[in-house]
C-alpha positions, 0 to 999 in steps of 0.5 A, spaced: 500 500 500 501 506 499 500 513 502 495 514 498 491 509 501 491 511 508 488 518 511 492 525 511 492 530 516 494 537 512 494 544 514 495 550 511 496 557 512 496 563 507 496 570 506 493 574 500 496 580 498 493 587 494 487 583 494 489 578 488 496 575 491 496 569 495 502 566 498 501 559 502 505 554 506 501 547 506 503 542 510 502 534 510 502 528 515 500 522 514 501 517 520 504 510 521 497 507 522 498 499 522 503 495 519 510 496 516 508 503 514 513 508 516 509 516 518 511 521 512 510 528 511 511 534 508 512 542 507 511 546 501 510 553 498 505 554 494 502 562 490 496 563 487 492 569 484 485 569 487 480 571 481 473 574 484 467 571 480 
């Protein structure tokens, strides 16, 4: 199995800049669970634009 397989716990924190500019940290955690599965977890950076419809 993979860590695809199993829950996911994620957080994200971000902030938007001139009302359009967004810049975000988003964090991954998967845990060990059962079996031989090691926990895994992950940080990554992220920007977007915010587009008001």
């Amino acid at each position: 199995m993979t860590a695809c397989s199993r829950p996911v716990v994620k957080g994200l924190v971000g902030i938007t800049f001139l009302e359009f500019l967004r810049a975000q940290l988003v964090g991954e955690w998967y845990p060990a669970g059962t079996g031989s599965r090691k926990t895994l977890w992950s940080v990554a950076p992220g920007i977007g634009l915010e587009l008001g419809l």
